[in-house]
N, C-alpha and C positions, 0 to 999 in steps of 0.2 A: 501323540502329536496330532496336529491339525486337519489339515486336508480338507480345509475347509470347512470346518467344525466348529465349535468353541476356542478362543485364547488357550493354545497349546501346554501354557503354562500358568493356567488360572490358580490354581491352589499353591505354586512356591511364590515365594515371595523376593522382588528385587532386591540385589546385596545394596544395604545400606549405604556404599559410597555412589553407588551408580544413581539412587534417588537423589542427595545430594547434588550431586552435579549436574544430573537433569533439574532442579530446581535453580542451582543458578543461571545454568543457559537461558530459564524460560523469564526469568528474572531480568537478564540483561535484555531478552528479546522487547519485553515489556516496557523498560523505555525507549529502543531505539526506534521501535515501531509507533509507540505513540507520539512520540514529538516528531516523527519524522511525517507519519503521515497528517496530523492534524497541522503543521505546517502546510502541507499541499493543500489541504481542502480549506484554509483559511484563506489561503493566496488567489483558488480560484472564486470564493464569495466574498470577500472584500477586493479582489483584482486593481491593487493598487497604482499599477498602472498603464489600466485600460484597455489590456492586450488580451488576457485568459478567457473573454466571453466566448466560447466557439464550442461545438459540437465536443471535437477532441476532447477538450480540457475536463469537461463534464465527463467523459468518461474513465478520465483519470483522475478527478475528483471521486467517482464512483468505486473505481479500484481501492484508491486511497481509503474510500469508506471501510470497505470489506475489508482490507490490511489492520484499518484502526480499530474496529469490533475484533479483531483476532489481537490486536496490543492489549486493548482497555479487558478481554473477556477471559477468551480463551485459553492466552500465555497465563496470567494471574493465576489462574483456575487451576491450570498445568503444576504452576509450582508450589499451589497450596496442597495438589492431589502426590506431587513428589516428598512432600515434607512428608506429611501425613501416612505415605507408604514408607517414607524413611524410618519413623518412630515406630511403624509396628502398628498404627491406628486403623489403618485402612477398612477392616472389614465393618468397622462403626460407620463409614460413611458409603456405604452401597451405591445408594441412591442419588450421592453425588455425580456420579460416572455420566448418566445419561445426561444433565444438566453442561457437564466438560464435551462432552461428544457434539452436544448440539453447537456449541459457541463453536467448535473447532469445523464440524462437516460444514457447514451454512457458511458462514463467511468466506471459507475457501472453497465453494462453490460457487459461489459470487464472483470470490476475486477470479478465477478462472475463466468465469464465462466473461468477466468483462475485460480481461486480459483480449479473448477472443471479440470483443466489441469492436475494442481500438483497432486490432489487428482490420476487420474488417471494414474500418472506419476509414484508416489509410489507402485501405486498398479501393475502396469506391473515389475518395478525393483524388487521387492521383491518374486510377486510368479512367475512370469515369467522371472529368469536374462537373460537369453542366447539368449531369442527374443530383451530383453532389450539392451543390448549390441551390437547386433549385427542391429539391426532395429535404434534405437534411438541415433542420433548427435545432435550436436549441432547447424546444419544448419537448421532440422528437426524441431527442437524446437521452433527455430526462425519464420519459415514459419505456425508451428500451431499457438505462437505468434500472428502473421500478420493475419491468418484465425480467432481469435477472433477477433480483430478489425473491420472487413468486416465483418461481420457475425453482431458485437452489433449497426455498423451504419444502415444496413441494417434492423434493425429491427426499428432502432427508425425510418421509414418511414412509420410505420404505424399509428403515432402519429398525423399525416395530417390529415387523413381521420375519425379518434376516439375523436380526442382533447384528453387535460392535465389528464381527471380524469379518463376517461374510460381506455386510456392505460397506465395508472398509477395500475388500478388494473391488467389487462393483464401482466404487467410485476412482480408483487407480486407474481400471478399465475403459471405463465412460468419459467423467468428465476430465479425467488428465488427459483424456488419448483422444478426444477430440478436441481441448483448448491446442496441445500439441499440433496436434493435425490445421488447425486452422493457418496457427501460425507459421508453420512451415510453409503452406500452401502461399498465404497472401505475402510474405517477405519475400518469397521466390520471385513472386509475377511482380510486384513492385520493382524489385531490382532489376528485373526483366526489363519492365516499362521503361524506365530511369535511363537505361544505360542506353537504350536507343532514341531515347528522348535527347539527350545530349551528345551522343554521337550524331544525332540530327543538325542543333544546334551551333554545334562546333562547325561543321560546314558552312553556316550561312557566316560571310564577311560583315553581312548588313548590320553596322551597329545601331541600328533604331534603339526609341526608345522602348517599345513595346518589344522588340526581341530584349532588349535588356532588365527590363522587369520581367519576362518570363526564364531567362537564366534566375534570377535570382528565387527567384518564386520557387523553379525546379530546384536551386539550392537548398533553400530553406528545407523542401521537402525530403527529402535526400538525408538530411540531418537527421528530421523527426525519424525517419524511416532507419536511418541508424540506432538510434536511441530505443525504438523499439527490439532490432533485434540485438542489442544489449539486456536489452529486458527481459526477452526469450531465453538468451541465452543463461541469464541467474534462474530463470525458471527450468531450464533443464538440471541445472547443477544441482537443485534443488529437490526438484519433484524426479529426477529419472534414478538416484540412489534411491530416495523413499518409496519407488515403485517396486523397485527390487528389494528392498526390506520385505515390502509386503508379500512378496513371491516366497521368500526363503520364511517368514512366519508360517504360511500355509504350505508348505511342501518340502520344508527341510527336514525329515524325518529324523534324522543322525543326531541335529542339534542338541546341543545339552540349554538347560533353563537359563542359565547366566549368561547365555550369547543369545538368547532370545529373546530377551528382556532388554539386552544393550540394543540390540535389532531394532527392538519396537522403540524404544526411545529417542534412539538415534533418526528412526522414519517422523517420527511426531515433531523432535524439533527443528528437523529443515523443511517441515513443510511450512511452521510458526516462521523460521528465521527469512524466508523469501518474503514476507509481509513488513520486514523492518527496512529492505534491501530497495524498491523503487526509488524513494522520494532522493536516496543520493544521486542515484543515474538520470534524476529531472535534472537536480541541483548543477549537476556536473556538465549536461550536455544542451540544456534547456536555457537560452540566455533571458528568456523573458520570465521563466520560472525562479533563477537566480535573482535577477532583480526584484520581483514581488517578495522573497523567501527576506533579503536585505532591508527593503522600507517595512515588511512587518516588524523585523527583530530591532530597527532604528529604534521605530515609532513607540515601542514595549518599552526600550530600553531609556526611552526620554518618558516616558508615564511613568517610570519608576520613578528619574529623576525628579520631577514635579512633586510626584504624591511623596517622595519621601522629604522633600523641600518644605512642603506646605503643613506638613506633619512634625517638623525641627519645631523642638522648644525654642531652643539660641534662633533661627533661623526669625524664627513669629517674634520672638523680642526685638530682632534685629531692624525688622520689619516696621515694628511699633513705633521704636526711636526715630527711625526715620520719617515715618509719617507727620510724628507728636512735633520732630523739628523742622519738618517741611509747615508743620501748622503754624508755627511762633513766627518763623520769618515770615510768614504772611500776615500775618497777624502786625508786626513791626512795620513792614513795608507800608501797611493801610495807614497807621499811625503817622509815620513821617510824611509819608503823601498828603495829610490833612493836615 
């Protein structure tokens, strides 16, 4: 057994039902993370209407990135390496592992640190606006963006010199237990701020206009800052079993190979299924995100109608006639008019 070793159970092989079923989990993860998140990052680059430009949204388009390389890569990858240990193939494809490891470590490296982005993103907009505003663009945002990426490749370099299992736990350690730690920290003071913020507010009688666009202002925020820790919260549900997988992998000595195996697989696909899990908690709580998510899927669903309109045989003949008889009546009209 492990201890920090080698995969405790490198040489048996997964029972053939449990590869199966891990292939279809990774199968389903696969689409709902890809349509879910390439809807978010379509909504915030075409921003249909006019609202998503902001700091924020770029970092949830960022997320969304790392989520959709873990749908379009990772998951795929996952359930072609499930099938293939299902048949008994596996040791033909060795070298696939390190190819599946990377799609899987990097992107949710990404997504973590830019989970801890937003977090810190809310947390300057809220008790600090005026640094906020006047420090934080959108070019800004872009480049912290680009600084997670370099930052989660860079780390998975240390996967060379550790192998799969030991920087499997390093990464539990690190970047789970400090995207965790972020966000516990900045929801706390948030809520903090919030709630003295409006117990402030609820005192003053004065219904100005400017007291009234700052209630609502603090409203709005209030929300997002809800919707984040919804977001936190699938992220525990998600990453605090798989952390504890990784615990009983390296130190469950007692364990037999067939709970071992469910272990690891069970750790692999809630940390893919969190990556499918954001874009409904936009959908859901996010009113400007809802409405972008609705004139894309309109605006598709009349492109269909067109192109499948302009592509009717009966439809172009229909078309023709009419034209051919719109042409004779005029033609006749020229005539009697002379």
């Amino acid at each position: 057994m492990s201890l920090l070793g080698k995969y405790p159970c490198d040489n048996i092989t997964a029972p053939t039902y449990l590869s199966f079923t891990t292939a279809a989990s990774t199968a389903l993860i696969t689409i709902v993370a890809v349509v879910g998140n390439f809807l978010v990052i379509l909504a915030v680059i075409l921003n249909p209407n006019k609202d998503l430009k902001s700091p924020f949204n770029y970092f949830i388009a960022n997320l969304s990135f790392a989520d959709l390389i873990v749908g379009l890569l990772s998951a795929p990858m996952s359930t072609v390496y499930s099938v293939v240990e299902g048949i008994g193939k596996l040791k033909k494809y060795e070298h696939f592992e390190l190819a599946l490891h990377f799609t899987y470590f990097v992107p949710c490296t990404a997504s973590l640190l830019s989970l801890a982005a937003l977090a810190l993103d809310r947390y300057v907009a809220i008790v600090f606006p005026l640094i906020y505003r006047t420090k934080l663009n959108p070019m800004r945002a872009f480049i912290v963006s680009v600084v997670v990426w370099i930052v989660s490749s860079a780390l998975f370099m240390i996967y060379y010199p550790l192998g799969y299992n030991r920087y499997r736990f390093i990464f539990a350690n690190t970047a789970v237990a400090t995207a965790l730690a972020v966000l516990i920290f900045t929801n706390a003071k948030i809520f903090k701020f919030l709630r003295r913020q409006v117990d402030q507010w609820d005192s003053i009688h004065d219904s100005s206009v400017e007291n009234m666009a700052k209630k609502r202002t603090m409203k709005w925020e209030k929300k997002i800052t809800k919707t984040l820790v919804i977001v936190l919260l699938l992220f525990l549900a998600c990453y605090l079993p798989s952390c504890i997988c990784i615990y009983i992998i390296n130190f469950c000595t007692n364990c037999n190979c067939e709970f071992i195996h469910w272990v690891r697989d069970i750790q692999y696909v809630l940390v893919m299924a969190n990556s499918g899990l954001n874009p409904f908690v936009y959908a859901w709580r996010l009113e400007n995100f809802r409405k972008a998510f609705k004139s894309i899927l309109k605006c598709y669903a009349c492109m269909n109608r067109l192109r499948s309109t302009s592509f009717d045989p009966q439809a172009s003949t229909v078309i023709s006639d009419a034209s051919s008889g719109d042409a004779d009546a005029a033609k006749i009209e020229l005539k009697l008019n002379n």
